[in-house]
C-alpha positions in Angstrom: 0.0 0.0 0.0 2.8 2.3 0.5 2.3 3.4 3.8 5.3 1.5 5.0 3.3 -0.8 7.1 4.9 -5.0 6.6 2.3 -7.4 5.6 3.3 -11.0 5.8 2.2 -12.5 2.3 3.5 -16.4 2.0 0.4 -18.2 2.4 1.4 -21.0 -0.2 0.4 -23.6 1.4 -2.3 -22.2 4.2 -4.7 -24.0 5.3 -8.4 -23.0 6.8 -9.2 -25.1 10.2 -12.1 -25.0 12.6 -11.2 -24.2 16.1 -9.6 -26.5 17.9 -9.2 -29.1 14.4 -6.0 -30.6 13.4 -4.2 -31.3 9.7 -1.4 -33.9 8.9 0.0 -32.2 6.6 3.6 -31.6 6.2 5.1 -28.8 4.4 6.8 -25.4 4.7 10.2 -24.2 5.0 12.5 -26.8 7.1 14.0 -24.0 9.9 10.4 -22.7 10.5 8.5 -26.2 11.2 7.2 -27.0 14.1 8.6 -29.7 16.4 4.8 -31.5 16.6 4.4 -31.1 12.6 7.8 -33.5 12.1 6.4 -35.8 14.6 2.9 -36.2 12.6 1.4 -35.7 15.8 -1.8 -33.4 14.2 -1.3 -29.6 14.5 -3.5 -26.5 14.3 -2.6 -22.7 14.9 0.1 -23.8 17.6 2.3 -24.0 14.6 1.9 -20.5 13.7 2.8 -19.1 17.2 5.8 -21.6 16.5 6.7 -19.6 13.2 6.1 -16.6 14.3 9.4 -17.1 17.0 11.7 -18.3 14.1 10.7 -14.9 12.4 11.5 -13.0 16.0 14.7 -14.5 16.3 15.9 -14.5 12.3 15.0 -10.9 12.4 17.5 -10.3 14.9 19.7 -12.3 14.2 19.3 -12.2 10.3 19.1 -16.1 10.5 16.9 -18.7 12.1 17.7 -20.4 15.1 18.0 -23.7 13.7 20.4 -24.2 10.9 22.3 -27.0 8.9 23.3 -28.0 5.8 20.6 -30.5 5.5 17.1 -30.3 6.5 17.3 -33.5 8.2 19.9 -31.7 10.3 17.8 -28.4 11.0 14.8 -31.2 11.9 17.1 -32.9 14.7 18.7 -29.2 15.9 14.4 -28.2 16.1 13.4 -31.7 17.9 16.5 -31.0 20.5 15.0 -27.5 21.3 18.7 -26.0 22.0 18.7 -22.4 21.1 21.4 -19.8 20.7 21.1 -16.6 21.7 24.1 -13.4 21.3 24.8 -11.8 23.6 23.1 -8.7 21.8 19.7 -10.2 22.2 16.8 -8.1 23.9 16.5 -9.9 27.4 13.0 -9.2 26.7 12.7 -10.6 22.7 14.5 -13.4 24.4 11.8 -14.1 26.8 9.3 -13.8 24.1 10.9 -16.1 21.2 11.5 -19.3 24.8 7.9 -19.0 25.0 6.6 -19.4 21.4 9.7 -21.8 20.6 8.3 -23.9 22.9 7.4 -27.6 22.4 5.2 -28.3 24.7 1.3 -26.9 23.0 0.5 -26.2 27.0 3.2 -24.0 27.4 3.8 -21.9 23.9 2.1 -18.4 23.9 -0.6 -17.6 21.5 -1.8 -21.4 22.6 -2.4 -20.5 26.2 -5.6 -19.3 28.0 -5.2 -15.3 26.9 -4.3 -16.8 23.4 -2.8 -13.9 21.2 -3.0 -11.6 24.1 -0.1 -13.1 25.9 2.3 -12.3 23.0 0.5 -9.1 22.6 0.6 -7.8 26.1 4.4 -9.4 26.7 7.1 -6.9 27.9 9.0 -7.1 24.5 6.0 -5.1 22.9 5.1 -3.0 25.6 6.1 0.3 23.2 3.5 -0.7 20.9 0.5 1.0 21.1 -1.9 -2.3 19.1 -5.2 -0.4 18.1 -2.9 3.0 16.7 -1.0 0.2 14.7 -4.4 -1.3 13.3 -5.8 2.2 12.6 -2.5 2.9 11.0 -2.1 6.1 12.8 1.4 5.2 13.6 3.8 6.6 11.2 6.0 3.4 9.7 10.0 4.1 10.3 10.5 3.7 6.6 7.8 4.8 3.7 9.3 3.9 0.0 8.6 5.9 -2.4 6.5 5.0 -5.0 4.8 5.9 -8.2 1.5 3.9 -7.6 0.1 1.0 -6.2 1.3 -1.2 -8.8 5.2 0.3 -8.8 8.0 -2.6 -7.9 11.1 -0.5 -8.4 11.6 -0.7 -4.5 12.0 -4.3 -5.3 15.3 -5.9 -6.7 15.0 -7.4 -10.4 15.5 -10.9 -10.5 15.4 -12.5 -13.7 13.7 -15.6 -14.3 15.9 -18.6 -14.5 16.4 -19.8 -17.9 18.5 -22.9 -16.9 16.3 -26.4 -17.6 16.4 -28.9 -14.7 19.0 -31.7 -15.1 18.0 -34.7 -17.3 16.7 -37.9 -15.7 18.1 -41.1 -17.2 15.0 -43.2 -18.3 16.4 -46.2 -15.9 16.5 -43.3 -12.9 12.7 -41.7 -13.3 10.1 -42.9 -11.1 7.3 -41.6 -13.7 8.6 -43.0 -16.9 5.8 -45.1 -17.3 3.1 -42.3 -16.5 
C-alpha cells in the first residue's frame, strides 16, 4: 500500500481449520517447522505461534535459530529445542521467542488461555501501542517511495531462471511409465 506498514504474504500452502481441528499435513520451510508437525502428531494454529518465534529470532539475528546444511539436520537441531542466543539479544525478545519456541502446546504463547494476548501484552511489545497500529495512525520508520500502487522499483529485479532442470536417465525416473 505504500504506507510502510509489513504485511506477511506467504500463504502458499495455508490451510483454513475449525477451532480447535488438526491437519497432517507436512510442508513449509524446514528452519520454521514446528517440532509437533515433524512428529505427525496433528497440528493446528500452535504452529503459527511456533513460526512466528523463528521470524522474531531470524530478524535479529538475520538467520533462524536452527540451521544446517541438511534439512534433516535443522529437523534434529528443532526436535533437541537448543537455542542460541548473542549476547546482543533483547533480554525481553529473548523471553518472548523461549515462549513461542516452545514444544510443549500447553506451554507456547498464542496457545495458552489469553491466546494472542499473551504475545501481545508481553514486555518485549510493551512500546506498541496495538489499536494505533491497526488504525494505521502510527507513522511506519520507513515509507518507500512510489509511483502507484502497482510500482516494484523498490523491489530488486531478478530475472527468471532460464537454466532447464537436469535430465533424468530413463532407468532413474520414477514416472517413466506415467
Amino acid at each position: 500500500e505504500g504506507n510502510g506498514y509489513s504485511k506477511l504474504t506467504d500463504f502458499g500452502f495455508a490451510k483454513v481449520l475449525e477451532p480447535g481441528a488438526r491437519t497432517y499435513t507436512l510442508c513449509g520451510t524446514p528452519e520454521y517447522i514446528a517440532p509437533e508437525v515433524l512428529l505427525n502428531k496433528g497440528h493446528g494454529k500452535p504452529v503459527d505461534w511456533w513460526t512466528l518465534g523463528i521470524l522474531i529470532y531470524e530478524m535479529i539475528v538475520g538467520q533462524p535459530p536452527f540451521c544446517d546444511e541438511e534439512p534433516m539436520g535443522i529437523y534434529q537441531k528443532i526436535l533437541a529445542g537448543k537455542i542460541y542466543f548473542p549476547k546482543y539479544f533483547d533480554k525481553n525478545a529473548k523471553a518472548l521467542v523461549k515462549k513461542l519456541l516452545t514444544a510443549d502446546l500447553s506451554k507456547r504463547f498464542g496457545n495458552l488461555k489469553a491466546g494472542s494476548d499473551d504475545i501481545l501484552k508481553h514486555k518485549w511489545f510493551a512500546s506498541i501501542n496495538w489499536d494505533a497500529m491497526a488504525a494505521g495512525s502510527i507513522p511506519a520508520p520507513y515509507k518507500p517511495q512510489m509511483k502507484d500502487e502497482n510500482d516494484v522499483s523498490n523491489f530488486e529485479d531478478v530475472p527468471d531462471s532460464r537454466e532447464l532442470p537436469p535430465a533424468i536417465p530413463a532407468a532413474a525416473d520414477p514416472f517413466v511409465d506415467w
